[in-house]
C-alpha atoms as one frame of an Amber mdcrd trajectory, in Angstrom:
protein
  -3.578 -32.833  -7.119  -0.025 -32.921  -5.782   1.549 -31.792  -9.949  -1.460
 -29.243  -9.638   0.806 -27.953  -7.087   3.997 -27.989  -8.290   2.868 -26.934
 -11.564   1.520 -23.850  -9.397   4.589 -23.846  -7.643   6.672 -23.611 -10.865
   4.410 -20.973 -12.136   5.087 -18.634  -9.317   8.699 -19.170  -9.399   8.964
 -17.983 -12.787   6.811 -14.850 -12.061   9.175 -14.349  -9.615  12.359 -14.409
 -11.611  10.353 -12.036 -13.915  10.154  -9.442 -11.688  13.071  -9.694  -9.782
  14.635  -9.356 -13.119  12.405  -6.380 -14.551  12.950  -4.684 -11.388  17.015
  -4.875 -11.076  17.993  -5.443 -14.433  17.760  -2.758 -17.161  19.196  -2.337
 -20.612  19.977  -5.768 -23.386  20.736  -7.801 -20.328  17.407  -7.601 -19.414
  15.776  -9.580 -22.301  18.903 -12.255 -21.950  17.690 -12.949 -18.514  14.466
 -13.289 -19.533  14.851 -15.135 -21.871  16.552 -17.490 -19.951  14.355 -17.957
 -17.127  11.261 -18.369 -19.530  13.797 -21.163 -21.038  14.638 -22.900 -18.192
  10.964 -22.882 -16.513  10.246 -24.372 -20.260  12.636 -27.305 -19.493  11.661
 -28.135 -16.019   7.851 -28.076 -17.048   8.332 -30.403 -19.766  10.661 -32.879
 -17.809   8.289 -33.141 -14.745   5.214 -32.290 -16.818   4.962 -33.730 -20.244
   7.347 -36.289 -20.365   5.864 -38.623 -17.766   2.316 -37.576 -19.307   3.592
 -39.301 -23.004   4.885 -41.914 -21.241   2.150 -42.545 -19.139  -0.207 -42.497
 -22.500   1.985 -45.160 -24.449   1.269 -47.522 -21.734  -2.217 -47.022 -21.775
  -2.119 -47.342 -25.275  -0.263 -50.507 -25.474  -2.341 -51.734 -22.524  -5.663
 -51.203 -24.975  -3.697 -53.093 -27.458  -3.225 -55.987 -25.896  -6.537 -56.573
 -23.998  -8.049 -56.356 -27.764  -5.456 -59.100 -28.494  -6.915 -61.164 -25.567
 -10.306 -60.749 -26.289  -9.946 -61.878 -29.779  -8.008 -64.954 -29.005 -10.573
 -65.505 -26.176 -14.014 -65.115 -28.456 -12.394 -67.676 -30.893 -12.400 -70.438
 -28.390 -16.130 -71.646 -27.234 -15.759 -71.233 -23.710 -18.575 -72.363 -21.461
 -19.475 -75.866 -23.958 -20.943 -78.378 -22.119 -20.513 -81.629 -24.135 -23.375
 -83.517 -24.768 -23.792 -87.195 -23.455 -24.404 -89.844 -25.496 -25.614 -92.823
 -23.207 -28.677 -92.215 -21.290 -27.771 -90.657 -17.912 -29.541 -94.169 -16.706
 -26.357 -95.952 -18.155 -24.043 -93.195 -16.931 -25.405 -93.478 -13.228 -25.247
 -97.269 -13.754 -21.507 -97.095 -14.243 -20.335 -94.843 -11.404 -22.277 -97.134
  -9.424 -20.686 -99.888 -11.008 -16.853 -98.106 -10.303 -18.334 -97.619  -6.858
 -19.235-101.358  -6.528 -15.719-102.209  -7.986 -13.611-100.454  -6.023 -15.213
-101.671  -2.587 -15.275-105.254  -3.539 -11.531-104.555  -4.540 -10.171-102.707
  -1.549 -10.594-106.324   0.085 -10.419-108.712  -2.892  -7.718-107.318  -5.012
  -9.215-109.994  -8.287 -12.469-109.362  -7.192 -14.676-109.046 -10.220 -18.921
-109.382 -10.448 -21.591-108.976 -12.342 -25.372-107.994 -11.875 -28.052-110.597
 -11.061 -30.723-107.790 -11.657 -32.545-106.909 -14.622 -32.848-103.156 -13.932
 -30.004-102.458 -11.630 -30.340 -98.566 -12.171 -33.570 -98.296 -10.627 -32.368
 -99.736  -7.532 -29.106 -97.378  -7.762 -31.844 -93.730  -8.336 -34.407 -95.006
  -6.048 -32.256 -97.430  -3.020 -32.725-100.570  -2.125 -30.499-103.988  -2.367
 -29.409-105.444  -5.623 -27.691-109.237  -5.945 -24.753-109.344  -7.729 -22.260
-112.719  -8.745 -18.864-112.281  -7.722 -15.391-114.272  -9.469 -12.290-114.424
  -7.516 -13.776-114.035  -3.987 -12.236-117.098  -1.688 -15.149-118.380  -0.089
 -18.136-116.289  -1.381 -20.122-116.422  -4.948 -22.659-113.778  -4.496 -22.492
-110.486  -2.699 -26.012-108.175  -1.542 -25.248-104.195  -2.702 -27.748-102.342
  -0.533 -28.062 -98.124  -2.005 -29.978 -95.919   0.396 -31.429 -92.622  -0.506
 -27.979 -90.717   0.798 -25.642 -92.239  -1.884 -24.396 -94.222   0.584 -23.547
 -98.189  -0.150 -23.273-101.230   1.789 -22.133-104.724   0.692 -22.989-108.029
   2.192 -21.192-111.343   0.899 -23.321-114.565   0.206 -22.179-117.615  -0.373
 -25.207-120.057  -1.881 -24.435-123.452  -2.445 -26.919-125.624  -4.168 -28.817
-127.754  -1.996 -27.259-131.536  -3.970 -24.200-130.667  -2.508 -25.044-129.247
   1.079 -21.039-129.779   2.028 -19.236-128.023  -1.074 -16.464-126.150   0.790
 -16.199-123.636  -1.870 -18.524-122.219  -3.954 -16.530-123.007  -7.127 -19.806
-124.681  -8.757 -20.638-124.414 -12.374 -22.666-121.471 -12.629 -25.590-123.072
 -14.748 -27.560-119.942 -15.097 -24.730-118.723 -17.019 -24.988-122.145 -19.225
 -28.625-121.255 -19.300 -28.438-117.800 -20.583 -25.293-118.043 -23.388 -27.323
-118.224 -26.411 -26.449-120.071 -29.557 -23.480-118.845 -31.899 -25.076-116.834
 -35.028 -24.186-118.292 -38.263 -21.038-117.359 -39.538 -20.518-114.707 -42.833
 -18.929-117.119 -45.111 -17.086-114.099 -47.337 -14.279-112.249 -45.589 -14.309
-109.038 -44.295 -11.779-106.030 -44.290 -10.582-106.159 -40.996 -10.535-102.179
 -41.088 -14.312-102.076 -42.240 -15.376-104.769 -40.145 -14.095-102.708 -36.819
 -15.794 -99.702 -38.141 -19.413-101.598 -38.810 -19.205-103.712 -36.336 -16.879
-103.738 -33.994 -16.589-100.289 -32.945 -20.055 -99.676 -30.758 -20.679-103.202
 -29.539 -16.653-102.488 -28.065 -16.813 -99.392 -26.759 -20.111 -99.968 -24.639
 -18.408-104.073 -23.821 -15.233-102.714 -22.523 -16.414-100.035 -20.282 -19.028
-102.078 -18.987 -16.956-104.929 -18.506 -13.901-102.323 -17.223 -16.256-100.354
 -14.567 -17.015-104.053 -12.886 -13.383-104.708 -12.604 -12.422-107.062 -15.606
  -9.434-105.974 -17.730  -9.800-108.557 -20.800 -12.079-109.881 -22.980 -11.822
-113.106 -25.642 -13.357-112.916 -29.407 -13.609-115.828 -30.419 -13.585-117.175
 -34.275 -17.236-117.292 -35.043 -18.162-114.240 -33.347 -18.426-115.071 -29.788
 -17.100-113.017 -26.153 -15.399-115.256 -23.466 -15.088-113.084 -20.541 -12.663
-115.106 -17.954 -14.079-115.377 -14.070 -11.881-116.678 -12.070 -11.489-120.517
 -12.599 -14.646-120.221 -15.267 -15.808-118.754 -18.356 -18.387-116.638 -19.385
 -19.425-117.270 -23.010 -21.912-114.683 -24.849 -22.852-113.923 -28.551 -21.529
-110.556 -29.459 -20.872-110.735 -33.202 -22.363-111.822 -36.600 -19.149-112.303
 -37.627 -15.502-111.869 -37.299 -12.679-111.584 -39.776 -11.144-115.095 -40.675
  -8.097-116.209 -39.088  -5.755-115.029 -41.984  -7.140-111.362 -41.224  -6.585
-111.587 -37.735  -2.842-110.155 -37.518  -4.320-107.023 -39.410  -7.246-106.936
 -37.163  -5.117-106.909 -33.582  -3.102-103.558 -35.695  -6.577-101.900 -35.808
  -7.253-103.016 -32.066  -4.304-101.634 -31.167  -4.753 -98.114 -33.121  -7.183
 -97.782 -30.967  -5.676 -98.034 -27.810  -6.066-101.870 -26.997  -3.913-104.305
 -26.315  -4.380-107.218 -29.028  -3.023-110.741 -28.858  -3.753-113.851 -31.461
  -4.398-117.106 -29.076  -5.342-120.981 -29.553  -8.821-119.230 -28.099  -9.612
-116.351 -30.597  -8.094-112.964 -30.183  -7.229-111.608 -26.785  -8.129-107.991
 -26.329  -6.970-106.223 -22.845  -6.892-102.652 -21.492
């Protein structure tokens, strides 16, 4: 509105010159002075007028340019993916509770770790109620009560049980002989040797991953594999002992096996007990 105006303004000013010149002026002068006032309105139009219009159209221009840019870069990438999850969301629950469990055992017991006494922990963790769980490192206490109510909320209640032959045990540093009870027998051992490389990929690979971050969301950090496929999981002053493997690499593979461990992100390390594995 306000260049309608001077544009206006400039227009009137020039029919003024015209006439003030075609009214005072006669003879060749005349069409010198006209000419130069047409020339000169000419100049001021197209410094005020059409110069900032071009300029003012290059940046829109360039502006449409690079928002096409954008929006190609921006449809290349699939935005709004959401990953899929492997484990059943049963299993995922089960391990933020487990985190959960972890980190409120360790805010007091710094070496705290534990492991469930339940057989279907995740239904108590999506429906509430009070799970039993053994604890390792805990001066003074073996077993601990996890209560879940229907607000997310938890509660923990140390136990200590000591077995009723020795009603005066001070500590509860007993031989756990359910955990005796429940190691199974070693599988036979694969008499041929195996790639360590290959062996990692068939074997070793899913019965790890699922292991370690079960093992890691209760609070352990390390994990034994023993020569003819066994896991020793340390507990304080004890040893937990399961079957994990058909078989392992022999010992003369086992230096290449800790450099495949370690590719993928472990900490390996050859001992008189098998191959320690830590993260």
């Amino acid at each position: 509105m306000r260049k309608k105006k001077n544009l206006w303004s400039g227009v009137s000013i020039l029919i003024v010159a015209v006439l003030v010149i075609t009214a005072f002026i006669r003879g060749n002068a005349q069409a010198w002075l006209l000419a130069a006032a047409f020339v000169i309105w000419a100049v001021w139009a197209t410094c005020y007028f059409l110069v900032p219009y071009i300029k003012e159209e290059f940046h829109r221009r360039e502006a449409k340019r690079i928002r096409r840019k954008c929006e190609k870069q921006d449809a290349a990438f699939d935005r709004f993916i959401i990953p899929e999850v492997s484990d059943p969301v049963e299993q995922v629950l089960l391990r933020h509770a487990n985190y959960r469990i972890s980190a409120y055992l360790q805010s007091v017991y710094p070496n705290a770790t534990w492991e469930w006494r339940e057989e279907f922990p995740e239904r108590i963790i999506a429906k509430g109620g009070t799970g039993r769980v053994k604890l390792f490192g805990v001066d003074g206490y073996n077993f601990a009560d996890v209560t879940f109510d229907q607000n997310g909320g938890i509660n923990c209640a140390l136990v200590n049980i000591v077995p009723l032959k020795q009603p005066n045990a001070p500590h509860p540093s007993v031989s756990d002989t359910e955990d005796t009870a429940e190691a199974p027998a070693a599988m036979p051992k694969q008499p041929d040797p195996v790639d360590p490389q290959v062996w990692y990929e068939v074997q070793g690979r899913k019965v790890l991953e699922a292991l370690i971050t079960d093992l890691h969301s209760r609070g352990y950090n390390s994990l034994t594999i023993r020569e003819n496929g066994d896991i020793a999981i340390q507990q304080a002053d004890s040893e937990k002992v399961r079957t994990a493997f058909e078989s392992v690499p022999e010992k003369p593979y086992w230096a290449r096996l800790c450099k495949v461990f370690e590719r993928e992100g472990m900490a390996a390390n050859i001992t008189d007990g098998g191959i320690l594995l830590s993260w």
